[in-house]
C-alpha positions, -999 to 999 in steps of 0.1 A, spaced: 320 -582 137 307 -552 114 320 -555 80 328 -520 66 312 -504 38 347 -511 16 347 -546 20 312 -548 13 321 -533 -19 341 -550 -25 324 -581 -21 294 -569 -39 319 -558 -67 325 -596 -74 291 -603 -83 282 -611 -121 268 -575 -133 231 -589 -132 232 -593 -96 253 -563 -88 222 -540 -110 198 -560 -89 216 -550 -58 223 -515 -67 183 -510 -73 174 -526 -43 199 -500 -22 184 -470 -40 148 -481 -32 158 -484 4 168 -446 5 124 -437 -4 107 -431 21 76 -425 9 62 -435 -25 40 -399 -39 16 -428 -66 13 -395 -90 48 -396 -95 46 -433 -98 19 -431 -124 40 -403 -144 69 -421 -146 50 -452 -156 38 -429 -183 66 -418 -192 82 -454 -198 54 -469 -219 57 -436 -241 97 -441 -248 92 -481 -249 62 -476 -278 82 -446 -293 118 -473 -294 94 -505 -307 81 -485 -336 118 -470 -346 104 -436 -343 137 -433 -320 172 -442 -325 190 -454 -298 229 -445 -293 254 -473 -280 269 -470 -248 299 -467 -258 293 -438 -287 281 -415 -254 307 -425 -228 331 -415 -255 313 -382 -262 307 -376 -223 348 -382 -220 356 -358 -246 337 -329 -229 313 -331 -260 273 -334 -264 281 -347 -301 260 -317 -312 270 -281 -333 250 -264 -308 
């Protein structure tokens, strides 16, 4: 018997959040085709930049919650 994409859900919903982020990277993975390495190597880039720029507190990060509040008021938490 197929089990429909609602009950998998649903079943997958009941994992502890660790395993459902491992899942929900492992599902988005299977939807590339190809992997283009320069895009690869950018993004790698791109990581180790914001990692380096977070360690040395040239960045501040926001909490979560502080921009799903902002997204749900329709606001960018900017004056411009």
């Amino acid at each position: 018997m197929r089990i429909s994409v609602l009950e998998l859900f649903e079943k997958a919903a009941d994992l502890p959040e660790e395993d459902r982020a491992t899942l929900a990277g492992l599902l988005i993975e299977s939807l590339e085709s190809e992997v283009d390495e320069s895009v690869e190597g950018a993004w790698k880039e791109e990581v180790e930049r914001r990692v380096a720029q977070l360690d040395s507190g040239a960045v501040e990060t926001i909490p979560w919650e502080v921009v799903r509040a902002r997204l749900l008021q329709g606001s960018s938490g900017s004056d411009n």
